[in-house]
Steps between C-alpha positions, in 0.01 A plus 500: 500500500169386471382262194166569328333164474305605160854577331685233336784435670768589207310857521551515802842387532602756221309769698702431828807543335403810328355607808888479673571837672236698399347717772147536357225333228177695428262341465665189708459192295564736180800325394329156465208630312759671227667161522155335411467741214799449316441139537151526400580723208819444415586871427790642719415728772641874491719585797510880545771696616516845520819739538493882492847528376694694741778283659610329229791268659365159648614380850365184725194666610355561169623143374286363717174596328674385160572187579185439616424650124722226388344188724149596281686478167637179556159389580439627129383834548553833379631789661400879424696759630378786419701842571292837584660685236155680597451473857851607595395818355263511774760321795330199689445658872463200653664459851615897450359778719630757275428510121745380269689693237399395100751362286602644179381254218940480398536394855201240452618371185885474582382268891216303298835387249697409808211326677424278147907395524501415860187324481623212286736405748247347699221461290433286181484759200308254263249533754497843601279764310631868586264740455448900540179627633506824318406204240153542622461814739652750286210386224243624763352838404393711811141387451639135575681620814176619588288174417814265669470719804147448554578145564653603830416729819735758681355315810693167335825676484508693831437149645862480419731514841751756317236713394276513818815610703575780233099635515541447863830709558363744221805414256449563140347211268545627174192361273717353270590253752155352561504384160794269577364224604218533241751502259669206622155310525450593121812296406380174646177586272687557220715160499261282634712416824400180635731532787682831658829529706624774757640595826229533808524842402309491167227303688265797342577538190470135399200446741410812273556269171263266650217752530542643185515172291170420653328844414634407131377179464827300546664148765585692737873474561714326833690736702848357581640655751924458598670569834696789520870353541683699782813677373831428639474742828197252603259794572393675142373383167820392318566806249775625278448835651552437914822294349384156701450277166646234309463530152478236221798623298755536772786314483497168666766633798295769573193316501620234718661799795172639465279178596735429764405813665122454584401385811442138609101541537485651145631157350171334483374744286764556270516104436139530409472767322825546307560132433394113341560316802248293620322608795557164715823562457543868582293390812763253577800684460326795728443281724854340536636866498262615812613142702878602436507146314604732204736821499187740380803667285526229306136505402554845474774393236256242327265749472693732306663220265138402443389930380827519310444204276192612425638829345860394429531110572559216683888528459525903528345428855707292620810669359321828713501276782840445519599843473259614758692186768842555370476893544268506858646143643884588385447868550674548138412766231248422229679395191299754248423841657462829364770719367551906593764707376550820734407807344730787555159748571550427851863475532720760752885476459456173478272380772123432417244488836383210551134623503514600163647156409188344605316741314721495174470092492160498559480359804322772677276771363666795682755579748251510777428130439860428448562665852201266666658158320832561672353618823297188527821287422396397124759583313889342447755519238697213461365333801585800768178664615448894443456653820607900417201661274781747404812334403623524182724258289802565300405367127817261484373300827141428334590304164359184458349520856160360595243732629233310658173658667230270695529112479488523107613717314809559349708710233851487414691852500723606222703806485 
């Protein structure tokens, strides 16, 4: 990383480590001039962050952008998130071909309440303003709309990848949506926002804040822009709804099977991203792990010890560690697993098929799935693999047993 002669260098020490992992700065040196303000001024810069509140439960990928959030406020500055109680009546379309369905304002209010809850789990709350931007957008008459639209052209937001392709393939843009990322522009006007965070896919809209708090008169603000942290399959976009994440609230044991999971290659990034180790060391233990000095599971396993403490601690990870060895090394049971009771619904003098077993404990979503895990060889109860999709088991033979699909998961039957 290059050093800017002209900075001093505890600016620009404090920049490099804010800098860590971050996948773009606009303008570059951005960081250091905020840096250079706040020292010059003395007033805390305003960190924006904004979530249109419709997947309200927190996993790694999203952490990553809050503790970033969190590396500013112990620096001593403040962090505003604001939730578009506002603009998730209009649905952000970035990165969407398709436009997105509006939420309900109950549905807004009752994921904005979960976000504020989960939020403090990462982030300093003494530090943290939460604010709605119906605070200011729902005070603008539709003369304003008019007046704040003015201050940008529809050639500005076709320039937008998502919304070229859509004019291109002559797919619906509903107007409303071209007002998004004005909208979101506005907020940064509205607080002030010295400095802006987001995925590579809000690149837009917060270049979009920058334009607009010149037009107004304003410091224009520093676009921050975070890595998107691969999910667990190592192809897509770690999200709750392909199933491939890890989120903040699981319990340690799942948390650490998870981790264990990804791919060699993705460990770099997770170490980076998702944790406080220094990166001379990461770089180190990589490196041992690629020379075969090092097992790379057992950075693997430091890796997760080091994400659970963060969001449990120290000793829950290494309690999670030893599970994970004594039930994968000593091919034993996990000591706490779910519970299922079998329901009688599915019961025929006596018997229940095994299919809708896997279905009834939740371990499959229907009984064509349940037919494709035993197919494939993924399924055993009590350690003896399922190979007939149609047998069915007396009740009396399945009490207490241990059902067990995949590598991890587990659920004790109870008749």
């Amino acid at each position: 990383m290059e050093t800017n002669s002209t900075i001093p260098p505890e600016i620009q020490a404090l920049a490099n480590r804010l800098k860590r992992g971050t996948s773009g700065i606009a303008p570059a040196n951005g960081i250091e001039e905020k840096l250079l303000k706040f020292q010059r001024t003395g007033k805390p810069l305003n960190i924006k962050l904004g979530l249109d509140p419709t997947a309200p439960d927190i996993h790694l990928g999203f952490a990553v952008v809050l503790r970033k959030l969190r590396q500013f406020q112990d620096c001593g500055h403040q962090v505003v998130i604001i939730i578009g109680d506002y603009t998730a009546l209009i649905g952000d379309p970035s990165g969407r071909s398709a436009t997105r369905p509006m939420l309900t304002p109950e549905e807004i209010n009752a994921n904005a309440r979960t976000y504020v809850d989960q939020l403090s789990v990462i982030l300093d709350r003494e530090k943290t303003q939460v604010r709605f931007n119906g605070e200011w957008l729902g005070k603008l008459d539709f003369a304003g709309t008019v007046r704040l639209a003015s201050r940008m052209t529809v050639a500005q937001v076709l320039q937008r990848e998502d919304f070229a392709n859509r004019y291109t393939n002559h797919q619906p843009i509903g107007l409303h949506e071209l007002l998004y990322p004005l909208a979101q522009a506005y907020d940064s006007v509205a607080i002030e926002a010295d400095i802006e965070m987001g995925g590579q896919d809000q690149t837009f809209n917060i270049l979009a804040g920058r334009e607009l708090q010149k037009e107004m008169g304003q410091d224009q603000q520093v676009g921050l822009f975070m890595p998107i942290l691969v999910g667990l399959d190592g192809v897509k976009k770690m999200s709750k709804s392909i199933g491939n994440y890890v989120g903040i609230r699981e319990s340690p044991d799942s948390m650490f099977a998870k981790l264990m999971s990804i791919s060699d290659v993705m460990m770099r990034d997770y170490f980076i991203l998702c944790t406080d180790v220094p990166a001379e060391e990461i770089a180190t233990l990589l490196k041992q792990a690629e020379s075969g000095e090092v097992n790379p599971k057992d950075v693997k396993r430091r890796l997760a010890r080091e994400i659970i403490a963060i969001y449990h601690d120290a000793q829950a990870g290494e309690q999670a560690d030893k599970e994970w060895h004594r039930i994968h090394s000593a091919g034993e049971v996990p000591a706490d697993m779910p519970e299922w009771t079998i329901s009688s619904d599915n019961v025929t003098e006596g018997k229940i098929w095994v299919c809708h077993l896997l279905v009834g404990a939740n371990m499959a979503k229907g009984t064509g799935e349940a037919r494709r895990l035993i197919t494939q060889g993924g399924v055993m109860l009590n350690g003896e693999k399922v190979v007939d999709p149609q047998a069915a088991y007396p009740l009396e033979t399945l009490d207490n047993v241990v059902l067990k699909v995949g590598a991890k998961r587990y659920v004790r039957l109870h008749v």
